[in-house]
Chimera marker file (.cmm) of the C-alpha trace (Angstrom):
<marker_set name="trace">
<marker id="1" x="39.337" y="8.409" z="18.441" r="1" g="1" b="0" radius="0.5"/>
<marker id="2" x="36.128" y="10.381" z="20.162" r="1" g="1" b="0" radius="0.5"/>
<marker id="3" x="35.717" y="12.587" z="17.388" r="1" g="1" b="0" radius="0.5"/>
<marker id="4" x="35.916" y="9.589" z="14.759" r="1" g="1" b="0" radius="0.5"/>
<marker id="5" x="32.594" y="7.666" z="16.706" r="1" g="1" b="0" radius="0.5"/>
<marker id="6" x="31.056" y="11.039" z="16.924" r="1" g="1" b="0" radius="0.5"/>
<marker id="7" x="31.882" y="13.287" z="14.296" r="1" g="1" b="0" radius="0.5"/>
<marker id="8" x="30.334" y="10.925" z="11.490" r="1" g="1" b="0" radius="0.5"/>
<marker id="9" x="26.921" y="12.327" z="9.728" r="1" g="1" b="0" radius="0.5"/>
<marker id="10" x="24.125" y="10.731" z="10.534" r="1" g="1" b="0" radius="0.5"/>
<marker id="11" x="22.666" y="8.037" z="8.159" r="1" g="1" b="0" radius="0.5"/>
<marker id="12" x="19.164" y="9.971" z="6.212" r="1" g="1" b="0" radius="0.5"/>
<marker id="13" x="15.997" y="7.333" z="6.397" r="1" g="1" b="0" radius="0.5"/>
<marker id="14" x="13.028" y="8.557" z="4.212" r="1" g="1" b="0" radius="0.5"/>
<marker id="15" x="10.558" y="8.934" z="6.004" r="1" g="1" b="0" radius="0.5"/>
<marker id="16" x="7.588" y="5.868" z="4.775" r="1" g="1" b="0" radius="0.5"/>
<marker id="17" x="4.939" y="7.440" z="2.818" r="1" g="1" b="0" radius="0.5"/>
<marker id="18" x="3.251" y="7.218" z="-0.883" r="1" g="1" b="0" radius="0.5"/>
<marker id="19" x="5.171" y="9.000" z="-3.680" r="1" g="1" b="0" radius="0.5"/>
<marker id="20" x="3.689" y="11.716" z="-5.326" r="1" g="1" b="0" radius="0.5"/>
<marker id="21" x="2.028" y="10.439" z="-8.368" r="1" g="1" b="0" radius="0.5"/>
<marker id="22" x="0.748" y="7.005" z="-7.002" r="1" g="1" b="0" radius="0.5"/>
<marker id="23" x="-2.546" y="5.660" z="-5.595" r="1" g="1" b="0" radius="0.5"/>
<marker id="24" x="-2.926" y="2.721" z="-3.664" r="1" g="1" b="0" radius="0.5"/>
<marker id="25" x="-5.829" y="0.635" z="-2.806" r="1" g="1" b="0" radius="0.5"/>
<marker id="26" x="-5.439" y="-1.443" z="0.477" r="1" g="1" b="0" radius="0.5"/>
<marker id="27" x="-7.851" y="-4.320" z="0.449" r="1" g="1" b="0" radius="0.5"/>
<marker id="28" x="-8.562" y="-5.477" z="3.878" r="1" g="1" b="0" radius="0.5"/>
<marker id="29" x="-9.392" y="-8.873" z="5.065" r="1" g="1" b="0" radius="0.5"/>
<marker id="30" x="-12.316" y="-10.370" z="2.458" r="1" g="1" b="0" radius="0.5"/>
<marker id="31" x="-13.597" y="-13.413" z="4.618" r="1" g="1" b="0" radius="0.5"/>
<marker id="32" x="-14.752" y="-15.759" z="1.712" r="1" g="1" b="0" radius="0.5"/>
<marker id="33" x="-16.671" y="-13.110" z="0.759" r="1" g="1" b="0" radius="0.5"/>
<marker id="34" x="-16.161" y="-13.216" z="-3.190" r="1" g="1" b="0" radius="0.5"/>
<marker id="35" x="-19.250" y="-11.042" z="-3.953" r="1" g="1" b="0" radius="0.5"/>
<marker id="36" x="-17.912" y="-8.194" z="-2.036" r="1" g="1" b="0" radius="0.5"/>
<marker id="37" x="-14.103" y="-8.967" z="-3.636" r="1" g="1" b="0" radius="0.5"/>
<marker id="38" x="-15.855" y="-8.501" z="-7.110" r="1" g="1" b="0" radius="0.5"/>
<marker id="39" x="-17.770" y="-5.245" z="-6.496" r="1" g="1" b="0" radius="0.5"/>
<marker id="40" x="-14.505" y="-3.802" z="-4.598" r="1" g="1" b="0" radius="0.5"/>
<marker id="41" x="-12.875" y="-4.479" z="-7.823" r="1" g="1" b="0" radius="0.5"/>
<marker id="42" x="-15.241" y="-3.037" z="-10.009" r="1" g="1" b="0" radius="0.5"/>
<marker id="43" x="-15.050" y="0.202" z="-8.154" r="1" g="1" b="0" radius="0.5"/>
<marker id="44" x="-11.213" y="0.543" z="-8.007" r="1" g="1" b="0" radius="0.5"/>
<marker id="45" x="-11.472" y="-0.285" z="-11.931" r="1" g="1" b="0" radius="0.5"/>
<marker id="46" x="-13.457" y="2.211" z="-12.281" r="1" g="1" b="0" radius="0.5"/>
<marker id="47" x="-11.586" y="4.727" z="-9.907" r="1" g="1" b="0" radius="0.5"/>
<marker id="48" x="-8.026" y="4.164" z="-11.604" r="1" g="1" b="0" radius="0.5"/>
<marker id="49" x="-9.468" y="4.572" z="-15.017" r="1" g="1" b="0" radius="0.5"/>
<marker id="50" x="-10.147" y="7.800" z="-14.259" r="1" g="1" b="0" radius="0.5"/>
<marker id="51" x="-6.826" y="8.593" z="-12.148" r="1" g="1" b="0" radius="0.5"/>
<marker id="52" x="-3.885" y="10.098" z="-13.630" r="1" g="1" b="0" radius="0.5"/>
<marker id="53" x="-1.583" y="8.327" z="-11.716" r="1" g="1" b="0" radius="0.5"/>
<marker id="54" x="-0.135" y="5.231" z="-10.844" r="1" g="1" b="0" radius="0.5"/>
<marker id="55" x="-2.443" y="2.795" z="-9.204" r="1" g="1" b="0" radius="0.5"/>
<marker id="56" x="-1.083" y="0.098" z="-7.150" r="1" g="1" b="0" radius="0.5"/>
<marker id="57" x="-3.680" y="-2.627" z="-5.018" r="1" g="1" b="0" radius="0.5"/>
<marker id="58" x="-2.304" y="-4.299" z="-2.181" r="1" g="1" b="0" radius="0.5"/>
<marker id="59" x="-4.205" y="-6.846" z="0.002" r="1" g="1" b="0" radius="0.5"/>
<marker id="60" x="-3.810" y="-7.778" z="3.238" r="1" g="1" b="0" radius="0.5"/>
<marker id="61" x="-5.011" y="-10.536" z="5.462" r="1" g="1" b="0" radius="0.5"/>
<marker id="62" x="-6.665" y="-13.331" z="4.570" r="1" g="1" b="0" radius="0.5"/>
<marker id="63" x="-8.950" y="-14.060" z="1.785" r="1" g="1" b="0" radius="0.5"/>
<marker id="64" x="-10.918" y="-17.226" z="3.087" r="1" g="1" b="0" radius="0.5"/>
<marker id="65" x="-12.986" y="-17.590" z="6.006" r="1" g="1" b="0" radius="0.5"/>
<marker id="66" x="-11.485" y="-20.025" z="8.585" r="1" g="1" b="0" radius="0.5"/>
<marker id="67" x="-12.897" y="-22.985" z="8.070" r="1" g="1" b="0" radius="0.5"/>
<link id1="1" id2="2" r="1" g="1" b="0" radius="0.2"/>
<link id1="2" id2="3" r="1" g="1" b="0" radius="0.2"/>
<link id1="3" id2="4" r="1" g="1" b="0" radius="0.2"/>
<link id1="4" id2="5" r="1" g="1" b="0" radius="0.2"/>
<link id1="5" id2="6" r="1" g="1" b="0" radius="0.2"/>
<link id1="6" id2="7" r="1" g="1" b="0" radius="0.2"/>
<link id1="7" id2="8" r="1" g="1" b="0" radius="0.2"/>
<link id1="8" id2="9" r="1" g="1" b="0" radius="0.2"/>
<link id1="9" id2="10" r="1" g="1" b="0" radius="0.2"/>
<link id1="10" id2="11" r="1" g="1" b="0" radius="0.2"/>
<link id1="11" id2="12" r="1" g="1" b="0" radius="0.2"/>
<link id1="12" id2="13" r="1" g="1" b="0" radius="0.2"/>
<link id1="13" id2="14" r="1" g="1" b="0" radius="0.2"/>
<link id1="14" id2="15" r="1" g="1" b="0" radius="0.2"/>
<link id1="15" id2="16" r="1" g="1" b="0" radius="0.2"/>
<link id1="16" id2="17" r="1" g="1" b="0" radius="0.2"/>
<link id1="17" id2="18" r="1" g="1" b="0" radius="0.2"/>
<link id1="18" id2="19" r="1" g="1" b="0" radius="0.2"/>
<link id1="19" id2="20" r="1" g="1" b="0" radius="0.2"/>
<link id1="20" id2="21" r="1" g="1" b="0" radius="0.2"/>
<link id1="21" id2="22" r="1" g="1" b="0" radius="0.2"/>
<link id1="22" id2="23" r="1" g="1" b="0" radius="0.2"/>
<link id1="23" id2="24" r="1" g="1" b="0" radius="0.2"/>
<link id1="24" id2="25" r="1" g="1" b="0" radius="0.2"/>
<link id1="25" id2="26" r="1" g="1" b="0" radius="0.2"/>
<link id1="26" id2="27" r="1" g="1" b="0" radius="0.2"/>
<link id1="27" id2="28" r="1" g="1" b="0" radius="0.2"/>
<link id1="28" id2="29" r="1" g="1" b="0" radius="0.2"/>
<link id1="29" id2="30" r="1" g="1" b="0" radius="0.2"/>
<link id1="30" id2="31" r="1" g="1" b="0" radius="0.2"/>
<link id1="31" id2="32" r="1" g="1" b="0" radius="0.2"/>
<link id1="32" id2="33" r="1" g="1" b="0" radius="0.2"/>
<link id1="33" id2="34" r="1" g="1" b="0" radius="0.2"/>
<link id1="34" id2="35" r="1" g="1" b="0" radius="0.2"/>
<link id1="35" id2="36" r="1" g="1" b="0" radius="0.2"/>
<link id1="36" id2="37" r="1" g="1" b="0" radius="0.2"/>
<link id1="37" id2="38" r="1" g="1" b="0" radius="0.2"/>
<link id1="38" id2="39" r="1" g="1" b="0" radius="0.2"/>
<link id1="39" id2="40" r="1" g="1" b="0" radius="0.2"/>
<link id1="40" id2="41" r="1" g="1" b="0" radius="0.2"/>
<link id1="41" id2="42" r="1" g="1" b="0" radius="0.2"/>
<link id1="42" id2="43" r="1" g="1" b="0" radius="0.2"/>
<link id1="43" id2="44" r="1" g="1" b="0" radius="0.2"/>
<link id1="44" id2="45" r="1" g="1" b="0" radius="0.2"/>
<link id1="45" id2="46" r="1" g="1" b="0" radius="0.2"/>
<link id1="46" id2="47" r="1" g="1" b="0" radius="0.2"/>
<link id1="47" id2="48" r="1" g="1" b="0" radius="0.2"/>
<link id1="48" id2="49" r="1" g="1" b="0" radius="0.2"/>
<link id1="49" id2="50" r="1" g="1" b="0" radius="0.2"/>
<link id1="50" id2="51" r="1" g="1" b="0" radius="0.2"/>
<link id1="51" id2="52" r="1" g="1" b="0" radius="0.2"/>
<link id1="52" id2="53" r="1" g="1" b="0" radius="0.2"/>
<link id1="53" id2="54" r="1" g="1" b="0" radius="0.2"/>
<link id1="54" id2="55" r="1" g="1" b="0" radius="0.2"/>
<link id1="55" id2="56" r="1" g="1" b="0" radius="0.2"/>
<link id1="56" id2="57" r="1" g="1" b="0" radius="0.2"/>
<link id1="57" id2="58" r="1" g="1" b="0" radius="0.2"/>
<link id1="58" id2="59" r="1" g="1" b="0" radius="0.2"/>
<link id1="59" id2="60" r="1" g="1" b="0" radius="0.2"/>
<link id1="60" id2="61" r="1" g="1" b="0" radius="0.2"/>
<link id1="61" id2="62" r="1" g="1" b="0" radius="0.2"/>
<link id1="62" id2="63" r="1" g="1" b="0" radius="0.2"/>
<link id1="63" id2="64" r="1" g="1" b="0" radius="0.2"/>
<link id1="64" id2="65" r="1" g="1" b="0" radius="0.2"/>
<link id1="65" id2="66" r="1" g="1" b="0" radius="0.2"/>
<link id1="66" id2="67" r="1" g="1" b="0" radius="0.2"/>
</marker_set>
């Protein structure tokens, strides 16, 4: 019974990372601040156009100001 708890192989997690071959662009909180949103843009635009990868944007937090 011991051996069949212990003698099992352990489960493999991959380990959390980017794949080879992929860019991403994390956009942080923006606070209302559309002018800033537009010119971030423009640059990753810009930035993936020239990448020979996959590009991938992600935002996180909020994109109003409270209020």
């Amino acid at each position: 019974m011991l051996k069949a708890l212990f003698g099992r192989k352990k489960t493999v997690i991959p380990k959390p990372g980017v794949p080879e071959n992929v860019r991403v662009y994390a956009v942080g909180d923006i606070h209302g601040r559309i002018d800033l949103l537009q010119d971030l843009h423009r640059q990753i635009v810009d930035d993936a156009a020239v990448a020979a990868v996959r590009c991938v944007v992600v935002y996180l937090g909020d994109y109003i100001d409270r209020g």
